[in-house]
N, C-alpha and C positions, 0 to 999 in steps of 0.2 A: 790710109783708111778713107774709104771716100763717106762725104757728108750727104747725109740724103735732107730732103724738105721736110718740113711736117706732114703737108698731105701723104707721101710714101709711105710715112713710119705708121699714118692713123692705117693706112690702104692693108698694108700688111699686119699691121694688131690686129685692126678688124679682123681679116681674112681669118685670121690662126684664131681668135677666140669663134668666127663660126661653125670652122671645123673642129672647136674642142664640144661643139651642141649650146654653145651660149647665146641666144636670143640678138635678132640683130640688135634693135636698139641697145641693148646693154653692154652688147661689144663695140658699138660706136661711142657710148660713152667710157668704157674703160680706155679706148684706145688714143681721145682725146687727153687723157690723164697721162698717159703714157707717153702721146708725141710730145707734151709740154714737158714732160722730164727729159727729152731726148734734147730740144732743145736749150731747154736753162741749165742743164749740168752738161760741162766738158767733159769728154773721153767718156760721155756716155755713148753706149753700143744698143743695136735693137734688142739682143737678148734681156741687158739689163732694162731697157725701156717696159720690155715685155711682162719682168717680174715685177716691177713698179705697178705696172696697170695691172696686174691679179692680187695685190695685196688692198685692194678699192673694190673685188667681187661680192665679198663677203657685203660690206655694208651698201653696197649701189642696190644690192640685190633684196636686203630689208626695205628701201624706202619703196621700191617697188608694188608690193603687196604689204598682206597684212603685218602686224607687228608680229615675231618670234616670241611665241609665249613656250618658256620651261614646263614642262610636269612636273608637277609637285610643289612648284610653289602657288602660295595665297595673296 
């Protein structure tokens, strides 16, 4: 299994979150999430790096704009 660098694994997050329609800055920050897991855990793979950095969407994507407000609560 060959070892890639961090810049690769950010190079290729990135890419794949632009083409899912995700904002670049947002896919630069997920995809630094993601190479930092690629490199601090062994026999991690880019796929898994890949779901690591989409499970930080949801909340990257709150601090962004306004807060998530429910309907129907007071």
């Amino acid at each position: 299994m060959a070892k890639f660098t961090k810049e690769q694994i950010e190079h290729q997050i990135t890419g794949e979150f632009i083409r899912s329609c995700i904002e670049a800055g947002l896919a630069r920050s997920l995809a630094i999430r993601g190479a930092d897991h690629y490199i601090d855990t062994p026999n991690a793979t880019v796929a898994n790096s890949l779901v690591y950095a989409k499970t930080y969407l949801k909340s990257l994507r709150r601090v962004r704009g306004k807060p998530v407000m429910k309907k129907g609560r007071k």
